[in-house]
C-alpha positions as CSV (number, residue, x, y, z in Angstrom):
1,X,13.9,-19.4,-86.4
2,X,15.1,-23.1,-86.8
3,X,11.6,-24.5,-85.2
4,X,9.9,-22.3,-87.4
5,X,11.8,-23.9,-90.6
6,X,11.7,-27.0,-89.6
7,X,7.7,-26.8,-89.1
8,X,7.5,-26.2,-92.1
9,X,9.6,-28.5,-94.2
10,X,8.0,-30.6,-92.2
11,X,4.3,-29.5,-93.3
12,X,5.3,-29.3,-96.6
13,X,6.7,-33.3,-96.7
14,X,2.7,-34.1,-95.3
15,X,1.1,-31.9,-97.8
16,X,3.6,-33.6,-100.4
17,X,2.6,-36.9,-99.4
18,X,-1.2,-36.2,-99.5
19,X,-1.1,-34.2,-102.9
20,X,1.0,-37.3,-103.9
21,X,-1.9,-39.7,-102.7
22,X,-4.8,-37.5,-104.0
23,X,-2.7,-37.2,-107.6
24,X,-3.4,-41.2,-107.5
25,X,-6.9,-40.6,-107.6
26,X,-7.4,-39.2,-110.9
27,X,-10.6,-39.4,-113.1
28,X,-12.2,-39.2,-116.3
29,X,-14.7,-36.8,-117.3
30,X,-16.0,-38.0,-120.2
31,X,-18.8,-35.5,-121.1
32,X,-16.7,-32.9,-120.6
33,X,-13.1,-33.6,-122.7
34,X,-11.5,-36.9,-123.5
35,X,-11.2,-40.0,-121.1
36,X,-7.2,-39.5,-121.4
37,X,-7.4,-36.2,-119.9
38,X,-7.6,-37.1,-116.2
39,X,-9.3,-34.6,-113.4
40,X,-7.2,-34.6,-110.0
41,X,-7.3,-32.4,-107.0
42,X,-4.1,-33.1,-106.5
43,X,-2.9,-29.0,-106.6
44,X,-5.4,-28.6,-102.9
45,X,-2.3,-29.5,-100.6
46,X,0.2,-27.0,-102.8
47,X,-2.4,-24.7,-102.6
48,X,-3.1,-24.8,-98.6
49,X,1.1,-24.8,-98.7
50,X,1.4,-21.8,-101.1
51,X,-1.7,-19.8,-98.7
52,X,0.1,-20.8,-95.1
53,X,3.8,-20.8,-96.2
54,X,4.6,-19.2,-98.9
55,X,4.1,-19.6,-103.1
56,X,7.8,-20.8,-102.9
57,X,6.7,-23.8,-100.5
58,X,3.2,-24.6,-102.6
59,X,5.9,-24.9,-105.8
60,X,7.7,-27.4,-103.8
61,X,4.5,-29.4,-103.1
62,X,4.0,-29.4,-106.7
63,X,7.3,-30.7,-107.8
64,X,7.5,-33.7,-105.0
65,X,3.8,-34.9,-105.7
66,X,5.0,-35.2,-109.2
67,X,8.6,-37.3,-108.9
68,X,6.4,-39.5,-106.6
69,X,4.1,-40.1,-109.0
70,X,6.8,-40.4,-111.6
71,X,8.4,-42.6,-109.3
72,X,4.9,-44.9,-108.3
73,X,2.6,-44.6,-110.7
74,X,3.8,-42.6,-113.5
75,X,2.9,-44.0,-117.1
76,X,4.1,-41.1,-119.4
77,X,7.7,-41.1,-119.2
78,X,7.6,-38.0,-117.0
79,X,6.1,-36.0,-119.6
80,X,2.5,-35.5,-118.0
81,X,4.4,-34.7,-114.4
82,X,6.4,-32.0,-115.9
83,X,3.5,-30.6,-117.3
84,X,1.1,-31.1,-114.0
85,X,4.0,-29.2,-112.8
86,X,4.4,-26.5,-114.5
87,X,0.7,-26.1,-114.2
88,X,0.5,-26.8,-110.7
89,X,3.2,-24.3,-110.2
90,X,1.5,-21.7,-112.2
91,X,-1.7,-22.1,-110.0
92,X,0.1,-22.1,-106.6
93,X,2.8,-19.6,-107.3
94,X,0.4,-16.5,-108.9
95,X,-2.2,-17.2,-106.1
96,X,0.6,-17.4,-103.1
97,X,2.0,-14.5,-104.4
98,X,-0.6,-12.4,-104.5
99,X,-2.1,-13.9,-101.1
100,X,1.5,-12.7,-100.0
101,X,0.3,-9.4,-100.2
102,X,-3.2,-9.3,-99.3
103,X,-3.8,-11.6,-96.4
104,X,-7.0,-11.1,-96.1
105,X,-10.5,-13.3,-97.4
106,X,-11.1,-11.2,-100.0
107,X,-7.2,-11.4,-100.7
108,X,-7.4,-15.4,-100.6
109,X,-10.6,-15.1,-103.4
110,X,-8.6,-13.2,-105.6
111,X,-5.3,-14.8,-105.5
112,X,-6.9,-17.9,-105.5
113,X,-9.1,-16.8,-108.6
114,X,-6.1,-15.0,-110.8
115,X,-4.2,-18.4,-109.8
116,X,-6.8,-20.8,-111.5
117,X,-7.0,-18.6,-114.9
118,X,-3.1,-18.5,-114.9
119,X,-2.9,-22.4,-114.4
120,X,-6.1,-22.2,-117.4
121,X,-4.1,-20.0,-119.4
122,X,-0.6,-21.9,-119.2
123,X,-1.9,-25.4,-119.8
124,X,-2.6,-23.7,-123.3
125,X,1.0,-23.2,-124.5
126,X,2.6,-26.2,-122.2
127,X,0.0,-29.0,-123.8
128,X,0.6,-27.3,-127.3
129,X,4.3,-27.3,-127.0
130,X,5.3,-29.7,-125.1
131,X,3.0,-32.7,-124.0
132,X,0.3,-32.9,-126.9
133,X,3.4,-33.2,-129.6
134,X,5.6,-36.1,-127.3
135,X,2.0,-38.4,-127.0
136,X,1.6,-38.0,-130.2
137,X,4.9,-39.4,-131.3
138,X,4.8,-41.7,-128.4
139,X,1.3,-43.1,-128.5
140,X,-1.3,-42.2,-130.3
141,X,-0.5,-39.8,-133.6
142,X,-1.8,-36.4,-133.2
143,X,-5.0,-37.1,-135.8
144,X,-6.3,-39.7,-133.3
145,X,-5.7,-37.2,-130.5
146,X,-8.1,-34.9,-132.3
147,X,-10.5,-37.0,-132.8
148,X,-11.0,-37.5,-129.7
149,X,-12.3,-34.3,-128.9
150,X,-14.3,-35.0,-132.4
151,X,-16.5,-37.1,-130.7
152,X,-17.6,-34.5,-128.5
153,X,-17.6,-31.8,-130.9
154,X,-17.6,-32.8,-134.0
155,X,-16.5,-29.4,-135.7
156,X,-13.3,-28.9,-133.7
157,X,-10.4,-28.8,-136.0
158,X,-6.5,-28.5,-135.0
159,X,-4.9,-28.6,-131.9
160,X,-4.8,-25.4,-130.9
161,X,-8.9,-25.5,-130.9
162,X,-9.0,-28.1,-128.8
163,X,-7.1,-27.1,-126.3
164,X,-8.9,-23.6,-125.9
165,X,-12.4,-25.1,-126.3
166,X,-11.9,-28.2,-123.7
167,X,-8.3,-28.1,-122.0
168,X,-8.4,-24.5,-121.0
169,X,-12.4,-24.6,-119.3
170,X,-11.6,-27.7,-117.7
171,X,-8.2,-26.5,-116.3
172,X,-9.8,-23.4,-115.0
173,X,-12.6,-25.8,-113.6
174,X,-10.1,-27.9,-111.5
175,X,-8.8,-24.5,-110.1
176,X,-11.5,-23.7,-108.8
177,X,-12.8,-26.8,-107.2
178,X,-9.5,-26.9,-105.8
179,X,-9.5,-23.3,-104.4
180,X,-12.9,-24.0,-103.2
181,X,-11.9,-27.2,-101.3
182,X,-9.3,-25.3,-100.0
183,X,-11.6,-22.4,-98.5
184,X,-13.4,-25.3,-96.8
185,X,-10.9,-26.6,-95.3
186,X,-8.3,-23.5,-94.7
187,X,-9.8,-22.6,-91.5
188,X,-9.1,-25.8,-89.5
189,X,-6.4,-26.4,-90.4
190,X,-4.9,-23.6,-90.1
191,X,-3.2,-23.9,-86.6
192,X,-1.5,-27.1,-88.1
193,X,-0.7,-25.2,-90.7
194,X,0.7,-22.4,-88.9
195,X,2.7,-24.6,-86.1
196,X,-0.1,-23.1,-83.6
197,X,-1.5,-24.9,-80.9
């Protein structure tokens, strides 16, 4: 019982550390939503985490990638790490969960599936609410925000718009590269994963 916990706090500080490295390594898309919204696959560790663990131990990830980055390389006053988080833990928690139950591939497909559309779904509210409204008074104004995505598409109009247009497809985008990443991947790594020799 105690090797088995300690395996995998121990996996869970290395997939911290990587998601915390690979969350360094955003970048833009610019034909796809503004430059200032940054593509990461920085949820792949809390999801491998989340699949082999637990969705408790994916949430963990999630939260230590982000006070790292807070800590090293964060630029927002923690404000874009709480949301990644909140994100993240939408993602890793609703696909762990149901993975939980259903441990098999076509288990891991549809957890990992209903995990990306919940992360897609809850960036909506979170970026409304809480991080759209504290850059706006922080940096840029919320008109120059919008126009932003004007440039792309010249008839959005309001917030709320933009977000489901562009924030919302590209969320659910980085869900899935992520879950397909982590079906590459899974496999081998799964007797590391699971403390197996």
């Amino acid at each position: 019982m105690q090797t088995t916990k300690t395996h995998n706090l121990v996996v869970t500080a290395m997939l911290a550390a990587v998601a915390t490295v690979l969350m360094f390594l955003d970048f833009s898309v610019p034909f796809l939503i503004p430059t200032f919204v940054k593509m990461d696959i920085s949820e792949l560790p809390a999801l491998l985490a989340s699949f082999s663990l637990g969705p408790v131990y994916g949430i963990v990830v999630c939260l230590l990638k982000n006070i790292f980055n807070m800590i090293f390389h964060g630029s927002t006053g923690g404000v874009g790490e709480l949301c990644n988080f909140l994100l993240g833990a939408a993602f890793v928690g609703v696909a762990g969960l149901i993975y939980s139950h259903h441990k098999t591939r076509k288990g891991a497909l549809i957890a990992a599936a209903a995990g990306a559309v919940a992360m897609a779904i809850v960036s909506v509210p979170v970026n409304y609410w809480i991080s759209y409204p504290i850059y706006a008074n922080l940096f840029h104004g919320m008109d120059n925000i919008i126009a932003a995505y004007q440039e792309l598409r010249p008839g959005v109009n309001g917030l709320l718009e933009c977000l489901i247009i562009f924030n919302m497809p590209f969320t659910l985008l980085k869900g899935v590269i992520d879950s397909v990443l982590c079906f590459l991947i899974y496999k081998p790594l799964s007797p590391v994963l699971h403390g197996k020799k």
